[in-house]
C-alpha positions in Angstrom: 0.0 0.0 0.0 1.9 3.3 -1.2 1.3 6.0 1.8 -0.6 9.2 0.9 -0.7 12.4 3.1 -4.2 13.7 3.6 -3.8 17.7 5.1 -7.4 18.9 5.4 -8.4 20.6 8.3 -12.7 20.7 7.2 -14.1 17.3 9.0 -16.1 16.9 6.3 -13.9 17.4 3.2 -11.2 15.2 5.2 -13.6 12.4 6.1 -14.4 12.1 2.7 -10.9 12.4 0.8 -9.7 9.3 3.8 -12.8 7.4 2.4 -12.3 7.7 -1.3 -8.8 7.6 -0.9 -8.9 4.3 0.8 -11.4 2.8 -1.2 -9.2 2.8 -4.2 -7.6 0.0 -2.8 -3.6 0.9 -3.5 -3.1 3.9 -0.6 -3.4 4.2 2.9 -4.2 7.7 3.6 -3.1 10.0 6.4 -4.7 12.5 8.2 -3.3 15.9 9.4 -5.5 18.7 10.4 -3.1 21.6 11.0 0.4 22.5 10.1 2.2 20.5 13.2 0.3 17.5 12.7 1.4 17.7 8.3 5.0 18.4 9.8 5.1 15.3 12.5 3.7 12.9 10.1 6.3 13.7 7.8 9.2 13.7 10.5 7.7 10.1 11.7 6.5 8.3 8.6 8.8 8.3 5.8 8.3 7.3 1.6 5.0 9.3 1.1 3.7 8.7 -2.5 2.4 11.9 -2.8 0.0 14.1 -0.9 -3.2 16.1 -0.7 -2.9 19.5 0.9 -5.3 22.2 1.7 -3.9 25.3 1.0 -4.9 27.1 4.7 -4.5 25.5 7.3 -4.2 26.4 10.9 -0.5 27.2 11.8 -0.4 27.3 7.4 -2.5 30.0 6.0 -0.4 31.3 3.3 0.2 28.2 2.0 3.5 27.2 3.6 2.4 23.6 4.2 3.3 22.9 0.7 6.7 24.3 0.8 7.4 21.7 3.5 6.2 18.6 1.2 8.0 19.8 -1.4 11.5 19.8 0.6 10.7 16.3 1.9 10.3 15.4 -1.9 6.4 14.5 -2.0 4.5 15.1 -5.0 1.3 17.5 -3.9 -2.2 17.9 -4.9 -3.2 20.9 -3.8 -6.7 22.0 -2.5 -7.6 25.6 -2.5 -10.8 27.7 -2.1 -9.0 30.8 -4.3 -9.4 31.2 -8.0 -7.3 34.7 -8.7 -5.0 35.1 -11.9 -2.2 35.8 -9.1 -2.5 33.0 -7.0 -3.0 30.9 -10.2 0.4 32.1 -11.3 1.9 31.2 -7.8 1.0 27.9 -7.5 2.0 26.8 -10.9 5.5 28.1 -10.5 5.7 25.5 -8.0 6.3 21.8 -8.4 3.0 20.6 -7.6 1.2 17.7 -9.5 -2.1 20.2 -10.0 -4.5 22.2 -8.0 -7.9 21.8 -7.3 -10.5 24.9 -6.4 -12.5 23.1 -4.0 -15.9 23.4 -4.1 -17.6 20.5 -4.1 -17.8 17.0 -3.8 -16.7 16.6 -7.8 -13.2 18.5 -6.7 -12.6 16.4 -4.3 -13.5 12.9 -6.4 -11.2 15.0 -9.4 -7.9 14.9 -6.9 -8.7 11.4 -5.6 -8.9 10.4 -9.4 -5.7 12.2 -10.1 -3.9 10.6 -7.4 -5.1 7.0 -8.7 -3.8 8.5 -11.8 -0.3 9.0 -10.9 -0.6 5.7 -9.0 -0.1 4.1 -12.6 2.1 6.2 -14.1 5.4 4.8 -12.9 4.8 1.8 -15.1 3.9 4.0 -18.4 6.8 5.1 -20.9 6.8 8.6 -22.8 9.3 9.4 -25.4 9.9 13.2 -25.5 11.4 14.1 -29.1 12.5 17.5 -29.5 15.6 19.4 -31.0 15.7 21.9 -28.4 17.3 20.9 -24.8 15.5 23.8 -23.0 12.6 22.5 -24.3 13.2 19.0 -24.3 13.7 19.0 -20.5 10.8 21.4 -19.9 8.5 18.5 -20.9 10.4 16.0 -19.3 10.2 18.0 -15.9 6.2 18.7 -16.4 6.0 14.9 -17.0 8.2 13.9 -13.8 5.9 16.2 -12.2 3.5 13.0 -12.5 5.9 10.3 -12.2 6.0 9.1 -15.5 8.8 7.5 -17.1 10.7 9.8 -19.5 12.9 9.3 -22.0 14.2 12.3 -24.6 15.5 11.8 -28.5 16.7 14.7 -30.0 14.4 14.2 -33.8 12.7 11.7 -35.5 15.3 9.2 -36.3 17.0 9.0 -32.6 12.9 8.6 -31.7 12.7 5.7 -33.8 15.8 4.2 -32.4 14.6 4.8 -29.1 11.5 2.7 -30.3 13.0 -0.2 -31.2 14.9 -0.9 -28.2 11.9 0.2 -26.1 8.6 -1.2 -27.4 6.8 -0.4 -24.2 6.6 3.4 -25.3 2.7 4.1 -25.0 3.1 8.0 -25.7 5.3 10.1 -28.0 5.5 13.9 -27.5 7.4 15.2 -30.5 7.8 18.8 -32.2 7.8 19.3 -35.4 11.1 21.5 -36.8 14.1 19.2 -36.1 16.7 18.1 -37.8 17.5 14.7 -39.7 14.1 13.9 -39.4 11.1 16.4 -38.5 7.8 15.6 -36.5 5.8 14.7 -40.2 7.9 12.2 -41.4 8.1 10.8 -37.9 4.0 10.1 -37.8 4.3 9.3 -40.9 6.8 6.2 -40.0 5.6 5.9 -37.0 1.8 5.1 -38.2 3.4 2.4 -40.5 5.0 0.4 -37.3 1.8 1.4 -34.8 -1.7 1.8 -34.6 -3.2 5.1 -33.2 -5.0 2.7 -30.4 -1.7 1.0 -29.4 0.7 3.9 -29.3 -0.7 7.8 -28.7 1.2 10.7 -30.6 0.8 14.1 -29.6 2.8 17.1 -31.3 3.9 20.2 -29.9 4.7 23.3 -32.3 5.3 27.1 -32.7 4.7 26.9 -35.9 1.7 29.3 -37.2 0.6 27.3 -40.5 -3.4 26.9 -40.5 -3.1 23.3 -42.1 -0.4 22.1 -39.4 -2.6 20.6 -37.3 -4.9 19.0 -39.8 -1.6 17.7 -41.9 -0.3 15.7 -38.7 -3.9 14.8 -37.5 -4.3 14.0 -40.9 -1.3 11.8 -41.2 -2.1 9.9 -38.0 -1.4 12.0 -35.2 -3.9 11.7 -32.1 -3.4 15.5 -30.9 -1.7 18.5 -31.3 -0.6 21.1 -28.6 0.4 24.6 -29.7 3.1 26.1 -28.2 2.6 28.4 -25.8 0.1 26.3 -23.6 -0.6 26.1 -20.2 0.5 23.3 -18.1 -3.8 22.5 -17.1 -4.4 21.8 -21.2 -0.7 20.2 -21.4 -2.1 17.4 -18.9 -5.5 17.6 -19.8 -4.9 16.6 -23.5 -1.7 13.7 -21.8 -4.5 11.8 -19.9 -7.0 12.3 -22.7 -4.8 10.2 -25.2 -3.6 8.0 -22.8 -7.4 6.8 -21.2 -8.1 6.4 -24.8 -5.4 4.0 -25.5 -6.0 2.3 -22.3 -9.9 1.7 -23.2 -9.5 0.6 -25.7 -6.5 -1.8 -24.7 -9.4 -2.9 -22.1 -11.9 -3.6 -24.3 -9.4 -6.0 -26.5 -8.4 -7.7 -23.7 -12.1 -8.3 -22.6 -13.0 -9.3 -25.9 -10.2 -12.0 -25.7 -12.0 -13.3 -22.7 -15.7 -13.4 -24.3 -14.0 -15.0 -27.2 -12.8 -17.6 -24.9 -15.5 -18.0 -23.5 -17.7 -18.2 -26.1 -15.5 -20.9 -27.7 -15.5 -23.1 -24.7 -19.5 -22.3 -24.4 -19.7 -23.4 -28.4 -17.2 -26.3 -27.7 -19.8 -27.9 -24.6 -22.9 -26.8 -26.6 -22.0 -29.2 -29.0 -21.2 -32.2 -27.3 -24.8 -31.3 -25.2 -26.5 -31.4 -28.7 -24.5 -34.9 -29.8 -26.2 -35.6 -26.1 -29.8 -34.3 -27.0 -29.6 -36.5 -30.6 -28.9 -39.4 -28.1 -31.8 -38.8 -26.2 -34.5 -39.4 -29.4 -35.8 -43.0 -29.4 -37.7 -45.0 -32.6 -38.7 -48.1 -31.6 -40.5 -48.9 -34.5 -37.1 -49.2 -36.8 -37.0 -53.1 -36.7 -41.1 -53.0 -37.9 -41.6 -53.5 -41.0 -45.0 -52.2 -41.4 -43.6 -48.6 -39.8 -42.1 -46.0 -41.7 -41.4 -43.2 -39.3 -39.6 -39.9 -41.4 -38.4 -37.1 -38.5 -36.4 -34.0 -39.5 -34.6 -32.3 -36.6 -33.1 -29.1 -37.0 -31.9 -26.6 -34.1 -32.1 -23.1 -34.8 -28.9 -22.7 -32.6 -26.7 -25.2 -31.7 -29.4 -26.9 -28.8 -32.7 -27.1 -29.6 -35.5 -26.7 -27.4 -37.6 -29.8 -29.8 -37.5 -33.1 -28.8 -39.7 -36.6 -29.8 -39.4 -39.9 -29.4 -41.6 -42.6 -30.7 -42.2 -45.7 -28.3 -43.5 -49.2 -28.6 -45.4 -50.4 -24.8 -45.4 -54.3 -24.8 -48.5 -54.4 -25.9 -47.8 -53.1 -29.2 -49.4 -49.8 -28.6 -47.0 -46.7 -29.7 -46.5 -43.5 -28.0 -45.2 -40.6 -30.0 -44.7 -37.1 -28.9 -42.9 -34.0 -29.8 -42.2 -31.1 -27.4 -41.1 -27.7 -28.0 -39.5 -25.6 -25.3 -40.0 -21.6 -25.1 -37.2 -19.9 -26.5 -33.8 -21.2 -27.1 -30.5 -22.0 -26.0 -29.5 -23.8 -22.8 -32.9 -23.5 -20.6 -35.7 -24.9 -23.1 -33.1 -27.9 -24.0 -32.7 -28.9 -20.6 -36.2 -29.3 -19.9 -36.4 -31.1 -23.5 -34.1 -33.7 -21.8 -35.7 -33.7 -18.8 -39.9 -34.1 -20.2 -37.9 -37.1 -22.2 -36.3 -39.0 -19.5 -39.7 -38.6 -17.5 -42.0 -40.2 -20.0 -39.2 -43.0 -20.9 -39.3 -43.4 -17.4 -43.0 -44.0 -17.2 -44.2 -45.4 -20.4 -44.3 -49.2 -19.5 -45.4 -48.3 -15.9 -48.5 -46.7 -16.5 -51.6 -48.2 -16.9 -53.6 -45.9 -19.3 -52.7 -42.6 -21.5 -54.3 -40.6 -18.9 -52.5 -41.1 -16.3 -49.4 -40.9 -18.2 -50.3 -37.4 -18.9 -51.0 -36.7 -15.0 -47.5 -38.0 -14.3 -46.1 -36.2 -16.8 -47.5 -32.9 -15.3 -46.4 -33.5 -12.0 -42.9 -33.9 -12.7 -43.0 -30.3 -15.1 -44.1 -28.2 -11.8 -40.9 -29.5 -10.4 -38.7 -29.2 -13.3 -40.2 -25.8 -15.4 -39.2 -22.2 -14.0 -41.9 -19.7 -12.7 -42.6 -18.5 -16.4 -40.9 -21.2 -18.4 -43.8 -22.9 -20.7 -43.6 -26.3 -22.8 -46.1 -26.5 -25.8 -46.3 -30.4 -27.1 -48.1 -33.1 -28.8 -48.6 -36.8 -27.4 -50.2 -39.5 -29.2 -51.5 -43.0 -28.0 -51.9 -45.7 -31.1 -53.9 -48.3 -29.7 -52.3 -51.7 -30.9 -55.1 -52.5 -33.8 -54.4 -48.8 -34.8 -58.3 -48.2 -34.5 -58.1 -45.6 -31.5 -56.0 -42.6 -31.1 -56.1 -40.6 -28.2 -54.2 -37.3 -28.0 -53.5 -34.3 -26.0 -51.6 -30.9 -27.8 -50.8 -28.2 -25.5 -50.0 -24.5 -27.7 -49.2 -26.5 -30.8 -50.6 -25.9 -34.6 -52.9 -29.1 -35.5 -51.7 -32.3 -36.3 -52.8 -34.7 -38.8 -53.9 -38.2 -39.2 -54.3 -40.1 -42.6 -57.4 -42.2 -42.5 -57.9 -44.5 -45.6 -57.1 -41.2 -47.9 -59.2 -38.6 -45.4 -57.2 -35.7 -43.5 -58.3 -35.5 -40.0 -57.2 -32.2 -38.6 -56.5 -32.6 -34.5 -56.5 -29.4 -33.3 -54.9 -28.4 -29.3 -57.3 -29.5 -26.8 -55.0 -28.2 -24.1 -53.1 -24.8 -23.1 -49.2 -25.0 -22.7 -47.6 -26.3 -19.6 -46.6 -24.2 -16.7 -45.6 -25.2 -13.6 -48.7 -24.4 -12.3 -50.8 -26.0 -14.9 -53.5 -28.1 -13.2 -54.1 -31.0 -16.0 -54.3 -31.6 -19.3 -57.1 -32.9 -22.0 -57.3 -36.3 -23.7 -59.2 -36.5 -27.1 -60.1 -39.9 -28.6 -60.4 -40.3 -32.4 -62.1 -43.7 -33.9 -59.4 -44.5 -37.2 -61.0 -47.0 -40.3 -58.0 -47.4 -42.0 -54.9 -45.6 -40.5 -52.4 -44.9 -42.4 -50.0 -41.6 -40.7 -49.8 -39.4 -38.6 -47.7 -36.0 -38.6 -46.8 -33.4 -35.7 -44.2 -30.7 -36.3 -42.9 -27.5 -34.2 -44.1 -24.0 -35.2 -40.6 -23.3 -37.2 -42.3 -25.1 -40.1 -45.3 -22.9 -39.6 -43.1 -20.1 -39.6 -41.0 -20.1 -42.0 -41.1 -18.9 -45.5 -41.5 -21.5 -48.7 -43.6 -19.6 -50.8 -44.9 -23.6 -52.1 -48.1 -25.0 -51.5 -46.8 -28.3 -51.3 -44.5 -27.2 -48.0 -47.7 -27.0 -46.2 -48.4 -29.5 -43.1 -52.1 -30.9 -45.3 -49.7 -31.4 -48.2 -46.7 -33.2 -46.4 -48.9 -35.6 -44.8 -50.9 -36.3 -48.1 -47.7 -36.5 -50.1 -44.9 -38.0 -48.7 -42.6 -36.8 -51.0 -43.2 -33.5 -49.9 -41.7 -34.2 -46.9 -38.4 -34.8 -48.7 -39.0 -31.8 -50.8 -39.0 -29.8 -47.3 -36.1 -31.6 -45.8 -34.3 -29.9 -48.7 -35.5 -27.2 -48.4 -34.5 -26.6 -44.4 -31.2 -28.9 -44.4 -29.0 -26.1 -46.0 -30.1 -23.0 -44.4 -30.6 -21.2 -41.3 -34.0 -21.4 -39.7 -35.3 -18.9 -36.9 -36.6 -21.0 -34.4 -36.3 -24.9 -34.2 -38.2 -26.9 -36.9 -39.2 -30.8 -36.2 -41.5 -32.2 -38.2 -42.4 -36.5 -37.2 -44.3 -38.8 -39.8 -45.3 -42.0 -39.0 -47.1 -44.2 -42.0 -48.5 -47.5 -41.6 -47.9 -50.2 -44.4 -50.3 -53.1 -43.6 
């Protein structure tokens, strides 16, 4: 923790700076509330960081309080109530990191954020280039001032040396008028080797051309100073460049670690979905007299669709499709869950009824407070001459009945956890011949055919095919299933 000297002799501003100042995490602040108490902390606790001093304090009024950190060789902030030319002129001829009119809360957050400022800057590189030694170590001083690292070139090319054995440099401060190489042909080569986000360039210059500025902005430069300037717009435009660079140094890096993530997310998302193709069951593959077509196609990577087709051991068959609301992780969850429930209580219930009231009590424990499940269940009674159903918040599905469509529209709402039953619907059958259920992605999406209707897939089956063609190469909007069972006496 880097010590920081808090000389405030207001209880309420002092309260506060020991708060923020603390909160920051990297200084322990403190407190003097007159002039003895500034000068005993500094005789007793040596390697201060730096300092925040009011300008009057009791035993200090004219200021003399920063004299004395300046002798011991710590950096001040300094906190006044005056804001006249003259004292303005005083107090920058000193070696002070800034000052501060305090009025109000915001100027005293301003020099705690200042202070967390120069925290950093020990670690941060600036090249100064500049033909002039006067000027040169002006800069370098002002920079000091804020505990930067400094280092000086003389023009462009000794900058560009400088560079290559220092790659660290995040700022260059260069004039414009010097020899071997001037400040232009510097950004010039400089914007070959760096990008304006990874290294910040800020010219200084005398020089009274109108286009100067818009020539080196022009040619890559992030700012440009004109000589004179006053050592407020001097820092103001420094920590201007470098937050910039920093942001968006930040934002890279964070965008590494989303792109991480999302790669591992995309990487278990896809063993999940070889997981959730696991999960389907047709147990009417080794009958002959069954043809069951199914297309299953996520929208994302999971889907919130899933079916299964079961034989009992009585040779009835239960079929059923689910669709989960919305997509993504949630809805295919509870996809795996409503299937490992019914596979769990297909041969150990004794009608379709109560299959459907077990079913409902295991969703209240497994759906979330507005999660809802729309579905179809069928029951094929073994001599295929009774089909009970129940659809929850699905379109209709169809039967095939010795050539006659029989629409079966829901008899039921969606599940929620709270849902207090569901409703079975009988239909006598002739001559059965298929069934079809599908999600609402084939309802929704766009074929402009007739023949990609559900009527004409379960009249046709080639149509079917026609629509598995269709969907197979292209991206759909929500998940699309679509299940078709035909009997072949």
């Amino acid at each position: 923790m880097k010590k920081v000297l808090v000389v405030e002799d207001s209880r309420f501003f002092s309260r506060i700076l020991v708060e923020e100042i603390r909160a920051r995490g990297f200084f322990e602040p403190y407190l003097a509330q007159n002039f003895e108490e500034a000068k005993k902390l500094l005789d007793d606790e040596k390697d201060f960081f730096a300092a925040i001093l009011d300008m009057v304090i009791p035993g200090a009024e004219n200021g003399e309080v920063v004299d004395l950190a300046l002798e011991r060789g710590v950096p001040p902030i300094v906190l006044t109530g005056r804001d006249d030319k003259g004292f303005k002129q005083r107090i920058s001829s000193k070696d002070i990191v800034d000052y501060v009119i305090k009025e109000s809360i915001e100027d005293i957050m301003y020099a705690v954020n200042l202070l967390e400022r120069i925290g950093s800057n020990h670690t941060f590189k600036v090249l100064v280039v500049d033909d002039s030694r006067t000027f040169r170590s002006y800069v370098e001083h002002l920079l000091k001032l804020h505990l930067f690292q400094v280092i000086t070139a003389s023009n462009g090319q000794e900058a560009l040396d400088v560079l290559e054995k220092e790659p660290d440099v995040g700022l260059v401060i260069t004039d414009y008028n010097m020899p071997v190489m001037d400040g232009l042909e510097l950004t010039k080569r400089l914007r070959r080797l760096y990008k304006k986000e990874s290294l910040a360039l800020i010219v200084i210059s005398s020089s009274d051309a109108e286009d100067n500025a818009s020539r080196f902005l022009k040619f890559g430069a992030n700012d440009y100073i004109h000589k004179p300037f006053t050592q407020e717009e001097f820092f103001s435009r420094i920590y201007l460049n470098i937050e910039n660079i920093q942001h968006i140094s930040r934002i890279r890096a964070l965008n590494q670690t989303l792109e991480a993530i999302n790669d591992y997310n995309v990487i278990e998302q896809k063993k999940a979905r070889h997981k959730q193709k696991n999960i389907v069951v047709n147990e009417l593959g080794g009958d002959h007299h069954w043809k069951v077509r199914a297309f299953y196609k996520a929208a994302d990577i999971l889907s919130g669709d899933s079916y299964s087709i079961h034989k009992k051991e009585d040779g009835s068959i239960i079929a059923y499709l689910i669709d989960g609301m919305g997509h993504g992780i949630l809805p295919s969850l509870t996809s795996f869950a409503v299937a490992a429930n019914i596979r769990q209580f297909i041969n150990h219930t004794p009608t379709f009824e109560r299959l459907g009231e077990r079913l409902i009590e295991a969703l209240r424990e497994i759906l979330d407070d507005e999660e809802q499940l729309s579905y179809t269940i069928f029951y094929i009674s073994p001599d295929r001459k009774q089909i009970s159903y129940t659809i929850g918040g699905m379109y209709p599905a169809y039967i095939r009945d010795g050539g006659t469509l029989i629409p079966l529209k829901a008899n039921s709402l969606p599940i929620l956890n709270f849902t207090p039953g569901i409703t079975i619907g009988t239909v006598a059958v002739e001559a059965f011949e298929g069934l079809l259920m599908y999600s609402d992605g084939l309802t929704e999406e766009e074929f402009g055919i007739e023949e990609a209707s559900p009527e004409a897939i379960i009249r046709n089956p080639e149509n079917f095919d026609r629509v598995v063609a269709h969907l197979s190469g292209k991206k759909t909007e929500d998940d699309v299933s679509m299940i078709m069972l035909e009997y072949q006496p």
